[in-house]
C-alpha positions as CSV (number, residue, x, y, z in Angstrom):
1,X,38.7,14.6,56.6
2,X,38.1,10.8,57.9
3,X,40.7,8.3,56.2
4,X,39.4,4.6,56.1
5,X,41.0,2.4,57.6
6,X,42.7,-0.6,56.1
7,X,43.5,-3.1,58.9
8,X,40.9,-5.3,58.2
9,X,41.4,-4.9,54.2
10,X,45.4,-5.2,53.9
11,X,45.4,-8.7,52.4
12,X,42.6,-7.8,49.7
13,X,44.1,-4.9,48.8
14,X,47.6,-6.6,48.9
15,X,46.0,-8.9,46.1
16,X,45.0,-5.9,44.0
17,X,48.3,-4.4,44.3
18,X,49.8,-7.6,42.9
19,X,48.0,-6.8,39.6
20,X,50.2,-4.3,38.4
21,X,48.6,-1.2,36.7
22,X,46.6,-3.7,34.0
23,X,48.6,-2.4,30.8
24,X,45.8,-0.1,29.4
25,X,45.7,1.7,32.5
26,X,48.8,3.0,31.7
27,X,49.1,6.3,30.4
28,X,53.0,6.0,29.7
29,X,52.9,2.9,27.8
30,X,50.4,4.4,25.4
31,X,52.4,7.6,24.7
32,X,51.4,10.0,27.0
33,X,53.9,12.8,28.8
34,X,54.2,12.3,32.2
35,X,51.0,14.2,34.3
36,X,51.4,16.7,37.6
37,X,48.7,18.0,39.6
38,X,46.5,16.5,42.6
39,X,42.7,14.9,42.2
40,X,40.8,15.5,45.3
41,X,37.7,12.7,46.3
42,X,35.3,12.1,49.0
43,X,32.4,10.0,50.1
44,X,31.2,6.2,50.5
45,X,33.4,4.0,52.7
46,X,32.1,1.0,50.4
47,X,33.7,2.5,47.7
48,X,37.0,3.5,49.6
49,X,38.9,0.0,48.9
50,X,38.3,0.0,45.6
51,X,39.6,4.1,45.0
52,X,42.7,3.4,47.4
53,X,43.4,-0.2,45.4
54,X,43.7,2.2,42.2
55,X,45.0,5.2,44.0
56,X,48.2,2.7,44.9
57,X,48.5,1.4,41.3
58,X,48.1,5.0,39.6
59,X,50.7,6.2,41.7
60,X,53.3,3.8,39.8
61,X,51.7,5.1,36.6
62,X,51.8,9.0,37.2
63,X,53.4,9.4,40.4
64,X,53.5,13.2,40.0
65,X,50.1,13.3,40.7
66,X,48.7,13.3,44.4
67,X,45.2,11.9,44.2
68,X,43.5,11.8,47.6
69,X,40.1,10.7,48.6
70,X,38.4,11.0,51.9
71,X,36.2,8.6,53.6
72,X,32.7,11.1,54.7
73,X,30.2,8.7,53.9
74,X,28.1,9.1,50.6
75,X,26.2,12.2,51.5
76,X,29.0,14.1,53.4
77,X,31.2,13.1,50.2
78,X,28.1,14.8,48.1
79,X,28.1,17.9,50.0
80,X,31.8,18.4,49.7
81,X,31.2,17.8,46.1
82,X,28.2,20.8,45.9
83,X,30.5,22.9,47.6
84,X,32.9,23.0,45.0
85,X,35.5,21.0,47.2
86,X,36.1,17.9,45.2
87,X,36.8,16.6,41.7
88,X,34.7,13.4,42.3
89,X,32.5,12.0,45.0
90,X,32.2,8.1,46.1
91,X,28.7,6.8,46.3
92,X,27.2,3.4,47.3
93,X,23.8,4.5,45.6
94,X,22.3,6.9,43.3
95,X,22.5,10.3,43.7
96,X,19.4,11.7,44.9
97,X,16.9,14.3,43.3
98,X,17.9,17.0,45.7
99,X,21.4,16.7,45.6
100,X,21.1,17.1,42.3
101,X,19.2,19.9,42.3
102,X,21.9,21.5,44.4
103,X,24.6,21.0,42.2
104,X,23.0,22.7,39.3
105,X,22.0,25.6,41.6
106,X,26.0,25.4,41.8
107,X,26.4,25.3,38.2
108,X,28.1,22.8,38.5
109,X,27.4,19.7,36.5
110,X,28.9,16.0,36.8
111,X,28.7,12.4,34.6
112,X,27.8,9.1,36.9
113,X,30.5,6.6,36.6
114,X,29.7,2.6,38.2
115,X,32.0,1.2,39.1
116,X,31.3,-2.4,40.4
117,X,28.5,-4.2,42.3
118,X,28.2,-5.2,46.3
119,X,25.9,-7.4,48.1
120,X,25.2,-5.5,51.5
121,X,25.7,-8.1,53.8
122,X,23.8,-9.1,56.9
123,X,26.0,-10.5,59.6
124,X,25.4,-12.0,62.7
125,X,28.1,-13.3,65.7
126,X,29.7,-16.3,65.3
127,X,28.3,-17.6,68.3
128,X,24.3,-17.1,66.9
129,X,23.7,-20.4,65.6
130,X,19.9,-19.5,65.2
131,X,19.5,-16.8,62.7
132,X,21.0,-18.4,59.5
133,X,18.4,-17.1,57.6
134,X,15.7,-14.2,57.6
135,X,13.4,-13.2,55.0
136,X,13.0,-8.8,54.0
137,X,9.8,-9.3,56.3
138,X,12.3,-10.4,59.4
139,X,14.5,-7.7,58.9
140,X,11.9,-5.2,58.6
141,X,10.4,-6.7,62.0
142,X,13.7,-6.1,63.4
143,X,15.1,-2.8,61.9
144,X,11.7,-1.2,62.0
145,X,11.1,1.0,65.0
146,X,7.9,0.0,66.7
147,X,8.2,0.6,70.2
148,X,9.0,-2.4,71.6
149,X,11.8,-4.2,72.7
150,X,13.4,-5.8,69.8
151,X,14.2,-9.8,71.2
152,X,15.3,-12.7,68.7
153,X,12.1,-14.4,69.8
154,X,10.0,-11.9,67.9
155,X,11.1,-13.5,64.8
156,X,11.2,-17.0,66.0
157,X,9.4,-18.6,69.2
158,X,12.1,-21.1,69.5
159,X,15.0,-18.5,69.4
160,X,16.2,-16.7,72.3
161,X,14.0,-14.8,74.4
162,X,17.2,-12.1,74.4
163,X,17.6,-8.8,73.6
164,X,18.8,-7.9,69.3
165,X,21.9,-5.8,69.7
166,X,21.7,-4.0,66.3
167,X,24.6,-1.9,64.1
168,X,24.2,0.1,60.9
169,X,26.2,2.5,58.9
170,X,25.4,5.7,59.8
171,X,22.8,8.2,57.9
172,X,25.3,10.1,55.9
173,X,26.1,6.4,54.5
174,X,24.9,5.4,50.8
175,X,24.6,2.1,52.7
176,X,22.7,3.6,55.3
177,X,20.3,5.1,52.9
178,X,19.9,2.2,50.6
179,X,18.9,-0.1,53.5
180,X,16.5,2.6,54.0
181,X,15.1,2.7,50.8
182,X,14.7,-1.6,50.4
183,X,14.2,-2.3,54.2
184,X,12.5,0.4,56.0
185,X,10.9,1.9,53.8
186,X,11.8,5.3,55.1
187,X,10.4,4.5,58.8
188,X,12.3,5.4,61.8
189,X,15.4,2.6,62.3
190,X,15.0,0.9,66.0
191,X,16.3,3.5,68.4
192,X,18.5,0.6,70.1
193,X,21.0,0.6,67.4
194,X,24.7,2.0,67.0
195,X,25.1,3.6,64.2
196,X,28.6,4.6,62.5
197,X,30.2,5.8,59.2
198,X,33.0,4.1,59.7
199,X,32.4,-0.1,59.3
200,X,35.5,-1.7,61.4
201,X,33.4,-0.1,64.0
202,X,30.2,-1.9,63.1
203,X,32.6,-5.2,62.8
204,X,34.0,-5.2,65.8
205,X,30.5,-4.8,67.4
206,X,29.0,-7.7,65.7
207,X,31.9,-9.6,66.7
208,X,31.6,-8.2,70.2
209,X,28.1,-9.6,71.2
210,X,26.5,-13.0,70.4
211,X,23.1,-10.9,70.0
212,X,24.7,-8.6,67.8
213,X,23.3,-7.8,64.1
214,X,24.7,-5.6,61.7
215,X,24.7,-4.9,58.1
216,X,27.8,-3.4,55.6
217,X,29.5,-3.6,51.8
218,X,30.2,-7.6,50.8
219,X,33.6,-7.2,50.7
220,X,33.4,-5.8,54.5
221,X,32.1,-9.0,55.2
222,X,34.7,-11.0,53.1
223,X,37.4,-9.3,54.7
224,X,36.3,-11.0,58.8
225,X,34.3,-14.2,57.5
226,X,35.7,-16.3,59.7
227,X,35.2,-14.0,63.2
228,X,31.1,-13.5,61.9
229,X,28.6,-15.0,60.0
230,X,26.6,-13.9,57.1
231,X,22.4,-14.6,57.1
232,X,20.8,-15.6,54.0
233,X,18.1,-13.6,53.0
234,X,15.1,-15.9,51.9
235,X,17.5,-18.6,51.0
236,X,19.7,-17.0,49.2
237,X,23.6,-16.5,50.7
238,X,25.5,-13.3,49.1
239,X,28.6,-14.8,46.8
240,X,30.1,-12.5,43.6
241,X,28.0,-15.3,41.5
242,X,24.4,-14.4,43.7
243,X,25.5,-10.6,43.4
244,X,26.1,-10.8,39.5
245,X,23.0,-12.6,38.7
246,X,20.5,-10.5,40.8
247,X,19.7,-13.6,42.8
248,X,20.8,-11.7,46.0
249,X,17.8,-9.6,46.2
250,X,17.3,-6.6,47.2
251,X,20.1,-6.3,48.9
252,X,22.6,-6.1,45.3
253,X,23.5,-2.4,44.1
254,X,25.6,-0.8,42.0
255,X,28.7,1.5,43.0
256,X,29.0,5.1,41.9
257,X,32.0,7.6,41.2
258,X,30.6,10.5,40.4
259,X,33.2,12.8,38.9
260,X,32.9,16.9,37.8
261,X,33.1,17.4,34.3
262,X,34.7,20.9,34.6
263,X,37.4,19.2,36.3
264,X,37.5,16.8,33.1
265,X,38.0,19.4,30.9
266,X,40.2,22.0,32.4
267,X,42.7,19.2,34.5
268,X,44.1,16.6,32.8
269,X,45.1,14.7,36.1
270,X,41.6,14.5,36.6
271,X,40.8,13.2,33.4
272,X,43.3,10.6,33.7
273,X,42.5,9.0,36.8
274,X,38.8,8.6,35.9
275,X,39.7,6.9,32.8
276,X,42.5,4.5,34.8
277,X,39.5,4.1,37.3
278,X,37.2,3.1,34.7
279,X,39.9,0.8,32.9
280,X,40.9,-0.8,36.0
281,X,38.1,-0.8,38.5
282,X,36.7,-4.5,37.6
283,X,40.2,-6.0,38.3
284,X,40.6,-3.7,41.8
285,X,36.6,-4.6,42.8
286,X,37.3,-8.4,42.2
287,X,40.6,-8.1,44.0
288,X,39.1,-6.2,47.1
289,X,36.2,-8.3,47.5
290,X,33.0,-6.6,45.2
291,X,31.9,-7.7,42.0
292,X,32.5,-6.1,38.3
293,X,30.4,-4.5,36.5
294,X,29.8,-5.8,33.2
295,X,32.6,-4.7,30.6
296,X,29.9,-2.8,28.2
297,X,29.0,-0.7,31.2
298,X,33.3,0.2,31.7
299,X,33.3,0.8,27.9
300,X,30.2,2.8,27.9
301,X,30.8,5.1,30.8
302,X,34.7,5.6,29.2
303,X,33.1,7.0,26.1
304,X,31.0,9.3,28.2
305,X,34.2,10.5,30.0
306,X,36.4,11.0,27.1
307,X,33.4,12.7,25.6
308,X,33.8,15.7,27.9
309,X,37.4,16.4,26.9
């Protein structure tokens, strides 16, 4: 099991920390006995920093209770979940139709929690001082394969007549598969490019090579704005104000924990955490660079959980 890595998010989730457990969250404060028992996760590296922001802070709530959470990417998290091998599964998209036919071949059947909003963000080197903005038609000219050799100068005559050097989340990535969906449409991505689950590779090759490109979760890019830069896309520059408003588009999307509702009803632990998730997860997404859903979302989804006990 992959465990992300937090060097390049310690400060942001060092913020989120500092917010305490957010008095509702707090199981003890409103009466409840003390819980034991362990909550098993996978999936979406996007997600990650927002489940180990409240994975820290529901220790200090209910620290009997080991909650753990891998980092496989959205699909690997899914198939852990269809095997019957986690409570809940991280996604940076919507589950898809087969997958969900799979998990009611499995009998087993789950509620779709969101829990915040990202920007996928297009970054370049700091040292590109060309591409500061590319329409959806650029990127699909660049992230298309098409059999040629992908140079800047494709896009723009007066750019350099260089080589793109291109990085993406990998294909068991929700990020990976939305980009898919919006940008390529489901055509082959250019053969030249590095793909990886895990994004502190992807930003350390963007800030490797002044022809790099790459594209990851907005707080990714948060977390190393000032050793890359991010592209518009058609004018528009991802902030938490573009994300929240749709401006940013297509590149906004909604984040997922999807959680099993056996494990609701027959472990309390379980239970617990997804409602400390739901009751906490605008604070920890803000904190940790993403954007909150809106509160009648939280309070819809919350009735939905406690509606399985």
């Amino acid at each position: 099991m992959k465990k992300f890595k937090f060097v390049m998010m310690s400060t942001m989730i060092g913020s989120a920390l500092l917010l305490g457990a957010c008095g509702n969250g707090d199981s003890k404060d409103n009466g409840e006995e003390n819980l034991s028992g362990s909550v098993t996760g996978d999936g979406s590296s996007t997600v990650a920093p927002i489940t180990e922001a409240l994975v820290e802070e529901y220790a200090g709530v209910q620290p009997d209770v080991q909650v753990t959470a891998g980092v496989s990417g959205t699909g690997g998290g899914f198939e852990k979940f269809i095997a019957g091998e986690t409570d809940f599964s991280n996604a940076s998209r919507p589950i898809k139709e087969e997958e969900a036919a799979k998990l009611k071949e499995a009998g087993i059947e789950y509620t779709e929690l969101e829990v915040a909003y990202d920007g996928l963000s297009i970054v370049v080197n700091t040292e590109n001082d060309w591409a500061k903005d590319l329409t959806v038609e650029d990127l699909k000219k660049l992230w298309v394969e098409d059999g040629t050799t992908k140079k800047w100068s494709d896009i723009n005559p007066e750019w350099p007549d260089e080589e793109v050097v291109f990085y993406s989340p990998g294909t068991d990535s929700g990020t990976f598969d939305y980009f898919n969906e919006i940008i390529l449409e489901d055509e082959d991505i250019v053969k030249a490019a590095t793909l990886s689950e895990d994004d502190n590779v992807l930003v350390q090759g963007v800030q490797g090579d002044k022809n790099a490109i790459g594209f990851f979760g907005y707080a990714y890019y948060l977390a190393n704005k000032d050793s890359m830069n991010v592209v518009t896309i058609d004018g528009v520059e991802p902030t938490n104000e573009t994300i929240e408003s749709g401006e940013y588009s297509p590149l906004s999307r909604p984040l997922f924990v999807y959680v099993k509702n056996d494990s609701v009803k027959e472990n309390e632990a379980v239970y617990d955490f997804m409602k400390f998730t739901l009751e906490n997860a605008g604070d920890m997404a803000e904190a940790v660079g993403y954007v909150r859903s809106p509160e009648e979302t939280y309070k819809e989804d919350l009735e939905a959980l406690e509606g399985l006990k």
